[in-house]
DOFI-295745 format. One record per residue: residue in three letters; x, y, z of N, C-alpha, C, O in turn. Coordinates in nm, 3 decimals, padded with zeros to 5 digits. Layout:
BEGIN
{residuo=ala; nX=X; nY=Y; nZ=Z; caX=X; caY=Y; caZ=Z; cX=X; cY=Y; cZ=Z; oX=X; oY=Y; oZ=Z} $
...
# end
This chain:
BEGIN
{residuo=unk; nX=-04.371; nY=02.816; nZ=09.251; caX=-04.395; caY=02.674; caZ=09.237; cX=-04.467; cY=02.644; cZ=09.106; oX=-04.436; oY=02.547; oZ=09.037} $
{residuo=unk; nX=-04.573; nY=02.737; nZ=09.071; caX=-04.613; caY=02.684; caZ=08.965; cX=-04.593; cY=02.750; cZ=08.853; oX=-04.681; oY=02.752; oZ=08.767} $
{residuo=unk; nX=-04.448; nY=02.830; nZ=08.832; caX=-04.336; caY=02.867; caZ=08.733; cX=-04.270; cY=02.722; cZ=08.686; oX=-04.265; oY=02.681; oZ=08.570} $
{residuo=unk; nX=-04.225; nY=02.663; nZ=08.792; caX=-04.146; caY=02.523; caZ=08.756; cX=-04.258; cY=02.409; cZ=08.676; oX=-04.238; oY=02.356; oZ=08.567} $
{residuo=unk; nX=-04.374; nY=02.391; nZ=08.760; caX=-04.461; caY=02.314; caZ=08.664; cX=-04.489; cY=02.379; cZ=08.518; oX=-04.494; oY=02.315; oZ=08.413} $
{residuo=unk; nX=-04.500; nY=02.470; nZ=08.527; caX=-04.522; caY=02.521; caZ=08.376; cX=-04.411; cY=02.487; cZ=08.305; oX=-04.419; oY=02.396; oZ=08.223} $
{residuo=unk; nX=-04.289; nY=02.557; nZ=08.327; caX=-04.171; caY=02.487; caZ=08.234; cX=-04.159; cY=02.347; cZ=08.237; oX=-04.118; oY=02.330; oZ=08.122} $
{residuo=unk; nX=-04.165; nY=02.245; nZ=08.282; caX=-04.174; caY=02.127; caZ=08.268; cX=-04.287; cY=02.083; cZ=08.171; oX=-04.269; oY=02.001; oZ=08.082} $
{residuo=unk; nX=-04.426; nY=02.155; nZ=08.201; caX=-04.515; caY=02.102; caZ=08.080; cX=-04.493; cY=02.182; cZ=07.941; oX=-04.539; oY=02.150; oZ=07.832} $
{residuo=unk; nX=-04.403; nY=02.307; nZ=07.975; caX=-04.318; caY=02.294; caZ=07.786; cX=-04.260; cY=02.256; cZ=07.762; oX=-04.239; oY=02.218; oZ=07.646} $
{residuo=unk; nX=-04.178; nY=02.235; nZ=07.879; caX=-04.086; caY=02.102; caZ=07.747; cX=-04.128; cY=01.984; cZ=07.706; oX=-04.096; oY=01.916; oZ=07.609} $
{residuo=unk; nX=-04.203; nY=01.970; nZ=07.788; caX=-04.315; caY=01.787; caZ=07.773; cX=-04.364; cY=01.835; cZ=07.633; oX=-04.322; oY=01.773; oZ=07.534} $
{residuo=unk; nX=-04.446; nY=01.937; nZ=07.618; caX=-04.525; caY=01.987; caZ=07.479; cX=-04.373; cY=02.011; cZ=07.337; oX=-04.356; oY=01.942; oZ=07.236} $
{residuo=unk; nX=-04.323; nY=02.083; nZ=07.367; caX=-04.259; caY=02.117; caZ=07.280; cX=-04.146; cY=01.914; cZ=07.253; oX=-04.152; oY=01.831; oZ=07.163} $
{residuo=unk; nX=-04.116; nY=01.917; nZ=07.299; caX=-04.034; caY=01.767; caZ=07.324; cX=-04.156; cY=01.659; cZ=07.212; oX=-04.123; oY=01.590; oZ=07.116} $
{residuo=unk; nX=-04.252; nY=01.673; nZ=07.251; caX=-04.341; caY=01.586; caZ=07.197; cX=-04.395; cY=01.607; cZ=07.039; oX=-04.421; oY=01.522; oZ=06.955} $
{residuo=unk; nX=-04.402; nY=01.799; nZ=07.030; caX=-04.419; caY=01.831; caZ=06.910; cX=-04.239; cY=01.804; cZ=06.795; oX=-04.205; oY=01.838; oZ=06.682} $
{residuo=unk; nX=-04.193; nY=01.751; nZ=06.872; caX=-04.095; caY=01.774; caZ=06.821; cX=-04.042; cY=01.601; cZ=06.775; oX=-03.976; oY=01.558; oZ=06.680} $
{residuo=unk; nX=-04.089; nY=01.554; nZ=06.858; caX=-04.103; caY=01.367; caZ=06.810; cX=-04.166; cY=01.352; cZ=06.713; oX=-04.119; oY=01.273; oZ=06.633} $
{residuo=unk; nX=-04.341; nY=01.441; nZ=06.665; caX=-04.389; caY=01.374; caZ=06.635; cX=-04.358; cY=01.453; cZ=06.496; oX=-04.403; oY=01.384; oZ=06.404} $
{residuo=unk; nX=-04.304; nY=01.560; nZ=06.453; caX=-04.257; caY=01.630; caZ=06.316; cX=-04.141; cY=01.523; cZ=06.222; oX=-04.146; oY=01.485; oZ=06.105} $
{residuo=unk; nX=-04.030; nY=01.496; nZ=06.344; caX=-03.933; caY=01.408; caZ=06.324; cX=-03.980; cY=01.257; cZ=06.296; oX=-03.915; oY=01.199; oZ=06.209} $
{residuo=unk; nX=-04.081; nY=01.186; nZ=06.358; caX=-04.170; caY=01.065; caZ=06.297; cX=-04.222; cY=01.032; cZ=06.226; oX=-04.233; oY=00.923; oZ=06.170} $
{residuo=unk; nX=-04.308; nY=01.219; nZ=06.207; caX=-04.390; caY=01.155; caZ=06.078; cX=-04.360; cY=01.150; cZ=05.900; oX=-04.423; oY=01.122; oZ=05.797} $
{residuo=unk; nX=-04.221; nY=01.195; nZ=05.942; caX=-04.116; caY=01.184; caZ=05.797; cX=-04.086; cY=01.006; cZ=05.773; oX=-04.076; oY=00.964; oZ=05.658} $
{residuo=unk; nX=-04.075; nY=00.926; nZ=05.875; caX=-04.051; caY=00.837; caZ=05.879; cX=-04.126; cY=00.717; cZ=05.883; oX=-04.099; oY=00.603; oZ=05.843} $
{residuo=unk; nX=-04.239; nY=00.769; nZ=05.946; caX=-04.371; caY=00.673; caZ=05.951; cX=-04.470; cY=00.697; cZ=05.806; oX=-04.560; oY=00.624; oZ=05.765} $
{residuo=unk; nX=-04.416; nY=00.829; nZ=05.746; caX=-04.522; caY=00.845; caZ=05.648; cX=-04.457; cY=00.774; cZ=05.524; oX=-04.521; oY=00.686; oZ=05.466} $
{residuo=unk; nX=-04.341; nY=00.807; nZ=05.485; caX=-04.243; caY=00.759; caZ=05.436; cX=-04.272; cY=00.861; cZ=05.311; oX=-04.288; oY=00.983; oZ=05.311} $
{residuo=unk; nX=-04.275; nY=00.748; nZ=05.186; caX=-04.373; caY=00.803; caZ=05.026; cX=-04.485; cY=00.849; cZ=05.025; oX=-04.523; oY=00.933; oZ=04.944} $
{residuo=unk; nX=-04.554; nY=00.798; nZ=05.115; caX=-04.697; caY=00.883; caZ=05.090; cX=-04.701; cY=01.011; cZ=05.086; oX=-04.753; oY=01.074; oZ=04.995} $
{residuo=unk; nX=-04.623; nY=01.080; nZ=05.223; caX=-04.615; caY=01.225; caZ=05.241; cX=-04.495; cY=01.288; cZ=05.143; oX=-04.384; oY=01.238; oZ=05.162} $
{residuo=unk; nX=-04.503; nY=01.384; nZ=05.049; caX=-04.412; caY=01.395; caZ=04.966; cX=-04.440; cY=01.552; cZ=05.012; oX=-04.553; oY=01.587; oZ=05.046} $
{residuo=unk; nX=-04.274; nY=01.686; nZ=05.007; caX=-04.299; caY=01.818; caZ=05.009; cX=-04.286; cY=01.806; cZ=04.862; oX=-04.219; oY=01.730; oZ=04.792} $
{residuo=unk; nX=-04.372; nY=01.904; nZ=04.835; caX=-04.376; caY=02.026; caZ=04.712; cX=-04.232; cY=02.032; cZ=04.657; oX=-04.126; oY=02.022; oZ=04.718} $
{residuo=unk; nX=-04.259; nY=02.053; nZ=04.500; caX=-04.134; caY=02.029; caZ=04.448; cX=-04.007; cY=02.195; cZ=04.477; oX=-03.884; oY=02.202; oZ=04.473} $
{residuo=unk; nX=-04.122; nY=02.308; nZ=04.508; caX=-04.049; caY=02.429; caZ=04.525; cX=-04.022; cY=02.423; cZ=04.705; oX=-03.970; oY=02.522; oZ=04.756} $
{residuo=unk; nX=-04.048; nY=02.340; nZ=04.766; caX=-04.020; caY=02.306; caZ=04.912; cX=-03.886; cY=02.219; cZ=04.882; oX=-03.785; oY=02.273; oZ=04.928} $
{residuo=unk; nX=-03.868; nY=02.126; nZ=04.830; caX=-03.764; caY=02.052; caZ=04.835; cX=-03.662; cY=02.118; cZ=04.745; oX=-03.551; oY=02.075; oZ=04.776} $
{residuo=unk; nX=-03.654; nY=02.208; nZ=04.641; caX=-03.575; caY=02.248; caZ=04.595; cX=-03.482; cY=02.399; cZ=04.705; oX=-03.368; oY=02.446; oZ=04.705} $
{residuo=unk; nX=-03.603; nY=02.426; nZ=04.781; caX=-03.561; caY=02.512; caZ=04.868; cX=-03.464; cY=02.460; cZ=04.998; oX=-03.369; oY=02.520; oZ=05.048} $
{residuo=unk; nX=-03.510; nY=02.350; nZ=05.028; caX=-03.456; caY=02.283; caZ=05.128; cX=-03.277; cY=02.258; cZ=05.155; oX=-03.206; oY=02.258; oZ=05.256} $
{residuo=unk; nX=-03.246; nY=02.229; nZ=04.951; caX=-03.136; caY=02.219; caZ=04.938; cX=-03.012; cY=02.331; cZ=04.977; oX=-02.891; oY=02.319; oZ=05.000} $
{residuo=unk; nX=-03.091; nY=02.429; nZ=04.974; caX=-02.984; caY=02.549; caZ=05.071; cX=-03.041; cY=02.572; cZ=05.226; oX=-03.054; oY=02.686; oZ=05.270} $
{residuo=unk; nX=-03.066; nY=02.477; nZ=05.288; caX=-03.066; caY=02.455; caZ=05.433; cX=-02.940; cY=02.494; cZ=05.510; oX=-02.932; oY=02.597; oZ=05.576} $
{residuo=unk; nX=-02.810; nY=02.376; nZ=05.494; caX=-02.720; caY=02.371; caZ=05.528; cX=-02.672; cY=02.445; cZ=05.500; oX=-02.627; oY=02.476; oZ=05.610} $
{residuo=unk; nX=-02.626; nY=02.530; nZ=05.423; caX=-02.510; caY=02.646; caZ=05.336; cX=-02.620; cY=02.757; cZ=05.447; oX=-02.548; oY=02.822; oZ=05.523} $
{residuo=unk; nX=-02.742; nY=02.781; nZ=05.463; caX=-02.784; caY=02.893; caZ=05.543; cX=-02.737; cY=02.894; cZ=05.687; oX=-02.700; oY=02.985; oZ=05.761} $
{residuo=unk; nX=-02.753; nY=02.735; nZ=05.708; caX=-02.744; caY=02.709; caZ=05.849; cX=-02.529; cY=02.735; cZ=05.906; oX=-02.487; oY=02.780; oZ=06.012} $
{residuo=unk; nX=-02.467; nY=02.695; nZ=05.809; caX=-02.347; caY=02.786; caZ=05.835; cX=-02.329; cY=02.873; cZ=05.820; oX=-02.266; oY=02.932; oZ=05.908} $
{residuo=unk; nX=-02.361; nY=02.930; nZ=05.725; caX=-02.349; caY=03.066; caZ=05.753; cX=-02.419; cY=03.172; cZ=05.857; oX=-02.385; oY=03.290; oZ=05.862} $
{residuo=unk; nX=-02.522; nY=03.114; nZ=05.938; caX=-02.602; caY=03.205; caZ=06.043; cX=-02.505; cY=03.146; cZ=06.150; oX=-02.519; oY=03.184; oZ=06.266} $
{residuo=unk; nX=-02.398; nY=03.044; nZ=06.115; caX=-02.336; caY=03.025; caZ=06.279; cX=-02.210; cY=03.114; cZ=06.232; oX=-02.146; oY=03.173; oZ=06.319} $
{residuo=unk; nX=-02.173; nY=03.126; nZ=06.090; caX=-02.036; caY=03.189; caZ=06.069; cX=-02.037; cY=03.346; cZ=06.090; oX=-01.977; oY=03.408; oZ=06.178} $
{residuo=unk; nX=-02.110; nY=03.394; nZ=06.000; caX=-02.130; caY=03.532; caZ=05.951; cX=-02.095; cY=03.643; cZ=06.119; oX=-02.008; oY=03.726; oZ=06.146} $
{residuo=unk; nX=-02.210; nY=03.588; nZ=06.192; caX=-02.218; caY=03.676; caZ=06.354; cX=-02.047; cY=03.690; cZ=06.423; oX=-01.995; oY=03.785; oZ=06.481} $
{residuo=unk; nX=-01.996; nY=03.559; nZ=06.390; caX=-01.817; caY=03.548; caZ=06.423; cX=-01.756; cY=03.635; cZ=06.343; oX=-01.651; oY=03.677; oZ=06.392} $
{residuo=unk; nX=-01.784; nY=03.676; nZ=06.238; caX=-01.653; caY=03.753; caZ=06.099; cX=-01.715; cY=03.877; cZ=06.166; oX=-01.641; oY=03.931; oZ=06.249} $
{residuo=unk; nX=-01.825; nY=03.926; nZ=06.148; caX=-01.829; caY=04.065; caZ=06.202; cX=-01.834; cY=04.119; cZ=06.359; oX=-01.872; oY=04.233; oZ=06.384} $
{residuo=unk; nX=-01.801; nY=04.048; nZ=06.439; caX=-01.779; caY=04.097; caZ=06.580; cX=-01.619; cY=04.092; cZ=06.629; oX=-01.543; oY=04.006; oZ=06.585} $
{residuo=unk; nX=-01.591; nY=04.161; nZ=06.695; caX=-01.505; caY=04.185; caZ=06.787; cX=-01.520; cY=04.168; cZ=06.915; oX=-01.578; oY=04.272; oZ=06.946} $
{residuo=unk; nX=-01.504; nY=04.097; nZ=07.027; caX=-01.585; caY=04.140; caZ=07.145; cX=-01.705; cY=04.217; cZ=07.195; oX=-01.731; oY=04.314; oZ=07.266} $
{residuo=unk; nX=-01.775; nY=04.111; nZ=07.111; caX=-01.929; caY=04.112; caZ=07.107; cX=-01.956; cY=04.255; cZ=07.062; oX=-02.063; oY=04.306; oZ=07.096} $
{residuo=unk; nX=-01.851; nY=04.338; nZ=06.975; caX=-01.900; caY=04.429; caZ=06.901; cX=-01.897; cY=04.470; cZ=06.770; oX=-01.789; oY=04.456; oZ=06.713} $
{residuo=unk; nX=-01.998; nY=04.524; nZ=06.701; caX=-01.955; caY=04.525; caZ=06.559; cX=-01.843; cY=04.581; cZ=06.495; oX=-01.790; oY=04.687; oZ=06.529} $
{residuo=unk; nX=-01.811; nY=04.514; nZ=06.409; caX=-01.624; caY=04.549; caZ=06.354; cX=-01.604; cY=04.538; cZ=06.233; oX=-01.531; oY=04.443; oZ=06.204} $
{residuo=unk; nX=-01.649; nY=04.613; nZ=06.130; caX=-01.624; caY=04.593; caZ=06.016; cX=-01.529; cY=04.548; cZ=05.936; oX=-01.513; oY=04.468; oZ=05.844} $
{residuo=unk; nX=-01.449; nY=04.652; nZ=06.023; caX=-01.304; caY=04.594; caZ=05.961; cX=-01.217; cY=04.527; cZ=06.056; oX=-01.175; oY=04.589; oZ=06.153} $
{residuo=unk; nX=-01.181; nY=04.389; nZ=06.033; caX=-01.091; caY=04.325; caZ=06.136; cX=-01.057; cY=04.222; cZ=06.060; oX=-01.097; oY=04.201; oZ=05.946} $
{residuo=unk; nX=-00.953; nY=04.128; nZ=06.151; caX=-00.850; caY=04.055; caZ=06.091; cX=-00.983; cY=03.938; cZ=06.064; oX=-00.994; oY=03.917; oZ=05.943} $
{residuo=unk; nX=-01.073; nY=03.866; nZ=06.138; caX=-01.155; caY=03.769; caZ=06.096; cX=-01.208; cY=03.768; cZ=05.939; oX=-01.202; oY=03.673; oZ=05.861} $
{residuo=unk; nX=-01.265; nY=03.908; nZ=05.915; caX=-01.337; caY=03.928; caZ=05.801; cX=-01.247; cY=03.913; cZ=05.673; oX=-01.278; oY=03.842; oZ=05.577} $
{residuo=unk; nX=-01.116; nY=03.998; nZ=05.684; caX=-01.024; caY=04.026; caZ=05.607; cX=-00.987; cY=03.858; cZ=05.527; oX=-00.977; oY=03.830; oZ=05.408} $
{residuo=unk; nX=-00.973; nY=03.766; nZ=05.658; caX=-00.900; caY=03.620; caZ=05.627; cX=-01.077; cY=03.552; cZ=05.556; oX=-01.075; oY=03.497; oZ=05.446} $
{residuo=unk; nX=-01.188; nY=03.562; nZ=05.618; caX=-01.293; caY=03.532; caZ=05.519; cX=-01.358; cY=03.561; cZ=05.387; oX=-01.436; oY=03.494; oZ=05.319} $
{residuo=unk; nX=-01.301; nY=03.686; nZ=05.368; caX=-01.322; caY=03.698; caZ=05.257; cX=-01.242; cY=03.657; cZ=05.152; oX=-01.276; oY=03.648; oZ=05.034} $
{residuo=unk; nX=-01.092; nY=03.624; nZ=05.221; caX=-01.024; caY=03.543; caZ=05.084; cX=-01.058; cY=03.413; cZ=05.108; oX=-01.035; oY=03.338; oZ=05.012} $
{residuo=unk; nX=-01.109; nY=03.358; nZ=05.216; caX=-01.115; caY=03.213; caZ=05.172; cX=-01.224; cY=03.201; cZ=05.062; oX=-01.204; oY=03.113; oZ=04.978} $
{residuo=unk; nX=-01.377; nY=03.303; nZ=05.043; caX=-01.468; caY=03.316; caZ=04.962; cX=-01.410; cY=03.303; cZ=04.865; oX=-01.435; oY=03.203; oZ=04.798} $
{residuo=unk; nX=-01.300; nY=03.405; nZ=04.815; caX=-01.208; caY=03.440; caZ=04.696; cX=-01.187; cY=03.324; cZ=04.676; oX=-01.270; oY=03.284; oZ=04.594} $
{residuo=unk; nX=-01.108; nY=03.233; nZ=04.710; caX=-01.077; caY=03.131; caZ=04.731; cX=-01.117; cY=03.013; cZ=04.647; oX=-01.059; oY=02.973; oZ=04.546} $
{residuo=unk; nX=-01.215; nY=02.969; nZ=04.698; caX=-01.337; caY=02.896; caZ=04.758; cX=-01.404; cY=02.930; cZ=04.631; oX=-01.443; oY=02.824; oZ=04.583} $
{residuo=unk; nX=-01.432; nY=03.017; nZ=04.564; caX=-01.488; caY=03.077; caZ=04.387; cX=-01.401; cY=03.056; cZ=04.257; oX=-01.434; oY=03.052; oZ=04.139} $
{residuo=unk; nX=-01.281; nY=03.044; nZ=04.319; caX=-01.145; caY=03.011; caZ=04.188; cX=-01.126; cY=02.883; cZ=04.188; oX=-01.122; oY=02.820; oZ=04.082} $
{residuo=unk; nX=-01.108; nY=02.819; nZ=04.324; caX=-01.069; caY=02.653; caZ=04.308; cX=-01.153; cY=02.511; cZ=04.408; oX=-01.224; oY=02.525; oZ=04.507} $
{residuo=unk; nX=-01.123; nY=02.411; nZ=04.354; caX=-01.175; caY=02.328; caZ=04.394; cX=-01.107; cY=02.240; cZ=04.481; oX=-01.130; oY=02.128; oZ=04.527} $
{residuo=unk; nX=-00.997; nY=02.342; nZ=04.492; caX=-00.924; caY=02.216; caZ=04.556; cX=-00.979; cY=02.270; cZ=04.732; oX=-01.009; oY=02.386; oZ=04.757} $
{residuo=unk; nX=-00.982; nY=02.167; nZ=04.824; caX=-01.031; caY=02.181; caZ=04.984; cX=-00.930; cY=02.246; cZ=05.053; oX=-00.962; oY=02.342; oZ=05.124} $
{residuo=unk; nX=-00.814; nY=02.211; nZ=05.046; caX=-00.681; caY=02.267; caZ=05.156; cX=-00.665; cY=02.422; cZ=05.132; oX=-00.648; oY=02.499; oZ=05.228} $
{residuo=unk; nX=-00.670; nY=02.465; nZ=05.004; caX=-00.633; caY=02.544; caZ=04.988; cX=-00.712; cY=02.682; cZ=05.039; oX=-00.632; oY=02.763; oZ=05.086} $
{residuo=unk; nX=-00.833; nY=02.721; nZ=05.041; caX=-00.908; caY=02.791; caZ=05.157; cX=-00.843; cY=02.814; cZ=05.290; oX=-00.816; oY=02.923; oZ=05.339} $
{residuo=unk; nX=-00.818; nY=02.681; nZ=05.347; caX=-00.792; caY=02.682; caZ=05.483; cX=-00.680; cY=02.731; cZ=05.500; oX=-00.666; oY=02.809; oZ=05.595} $
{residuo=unk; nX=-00.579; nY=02.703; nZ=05.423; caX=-00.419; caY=02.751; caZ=05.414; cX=-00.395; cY=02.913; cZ=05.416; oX=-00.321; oY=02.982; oZ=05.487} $
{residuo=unk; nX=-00.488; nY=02.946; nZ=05.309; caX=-00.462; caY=03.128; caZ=05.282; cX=-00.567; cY=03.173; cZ=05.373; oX=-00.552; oY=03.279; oZ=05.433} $
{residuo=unk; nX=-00.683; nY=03.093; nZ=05.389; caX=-00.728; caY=03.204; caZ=05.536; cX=-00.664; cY=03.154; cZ=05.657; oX=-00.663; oY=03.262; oZ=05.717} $
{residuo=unk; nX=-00.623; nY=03.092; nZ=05.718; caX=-00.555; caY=03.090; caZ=05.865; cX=-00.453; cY=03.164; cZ=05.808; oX=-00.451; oY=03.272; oZ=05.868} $
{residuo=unk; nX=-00.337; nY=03.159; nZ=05.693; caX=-00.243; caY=03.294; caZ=05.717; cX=-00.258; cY=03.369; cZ=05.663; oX=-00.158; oY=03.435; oZ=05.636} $
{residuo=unk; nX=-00.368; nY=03.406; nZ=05.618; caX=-00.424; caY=03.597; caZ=05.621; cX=-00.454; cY=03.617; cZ=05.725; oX=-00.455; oY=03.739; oZ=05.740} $
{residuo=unk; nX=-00.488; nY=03.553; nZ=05.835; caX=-00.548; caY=03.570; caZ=05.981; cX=-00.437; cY=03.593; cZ=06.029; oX=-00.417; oY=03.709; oZ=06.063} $
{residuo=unk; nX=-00.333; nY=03.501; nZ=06.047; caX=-00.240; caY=03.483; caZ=06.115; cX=-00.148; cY=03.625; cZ=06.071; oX=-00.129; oY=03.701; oZ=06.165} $
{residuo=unk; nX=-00.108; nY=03.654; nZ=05.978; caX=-00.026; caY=03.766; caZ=05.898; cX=-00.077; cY=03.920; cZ=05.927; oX=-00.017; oY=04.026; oZ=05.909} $
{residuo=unk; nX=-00.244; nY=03.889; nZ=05.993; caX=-00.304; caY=04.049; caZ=06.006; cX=-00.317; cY=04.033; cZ=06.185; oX=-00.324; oY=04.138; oZ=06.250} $
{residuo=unk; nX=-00.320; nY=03.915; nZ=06.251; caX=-00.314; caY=03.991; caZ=06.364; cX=-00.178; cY=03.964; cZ=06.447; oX=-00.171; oY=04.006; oZ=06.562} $
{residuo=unk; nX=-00.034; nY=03.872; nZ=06.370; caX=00.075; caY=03.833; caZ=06.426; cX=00.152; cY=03.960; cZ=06.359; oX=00.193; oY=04.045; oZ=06.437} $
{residuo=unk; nX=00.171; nY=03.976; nZ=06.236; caX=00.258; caY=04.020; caZ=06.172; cX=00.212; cY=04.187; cZ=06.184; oX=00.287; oY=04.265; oZ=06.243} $
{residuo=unk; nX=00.080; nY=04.236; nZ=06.123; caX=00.100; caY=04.357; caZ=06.149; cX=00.000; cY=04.415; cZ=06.216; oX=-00.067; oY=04.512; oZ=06.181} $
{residuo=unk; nX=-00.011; nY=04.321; nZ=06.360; caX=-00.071; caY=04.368; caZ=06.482; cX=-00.225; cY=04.475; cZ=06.471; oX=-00.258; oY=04.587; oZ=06.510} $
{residuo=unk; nX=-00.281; nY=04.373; nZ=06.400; caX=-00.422; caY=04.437; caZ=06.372; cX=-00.574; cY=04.355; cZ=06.441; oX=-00.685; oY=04.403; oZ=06.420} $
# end
């Protein structure tokens, strides 16, 4: 019984610490300014934050490590890719059929 009250007063705590981080960006506005090596850091947030959801997918196999497999093979040319041109489609095109070509065509 008082397992359940406890988790309820973390999430109350954590829920609340978590309003008031997200508020006080907004309530402080200009006054509160980060550090210029904080905000320059910040700018690779997103590019980290996909890649900690991507990276764990290219190297597993059924939840096991796989170095070599058809996922990685098709990610690393979209990188290739993705370093030569600017154009958007074109990534997506040569990695779905490097994917498609390594595990349809030669059953890998």
């Amino acid at each position: 019984m008082t397992y359940d009250i406890w988790l309820w007063v973390t999430f109350a705590v954590m829920s609340l610490i978590t309003i008031a981080l997200r508020g006080s960006f907004i309530l402080l506005g200009e006054r509160a300014r980060l550090p210029d090596g904080v905000q320059r850091a910040l700018r690779y947030a997103p590019a980290s934050a996909l890649a900690a959801l991507v990276v764990p997918d290219l190297l597993t196999v059924g939840g096991q490590f796989a170095p070599f497999n058809p996922k990685l093979a098709a990610g690393l040319v979209v990188i290739l890719v993705v370093s030569r041109s600017r154009n958007p489609w074109l990534p997506f095109i040569l990695g779905m059929a490097t994917l498609l070509l390594l595990r349809k065509g030669l059953d890998w």
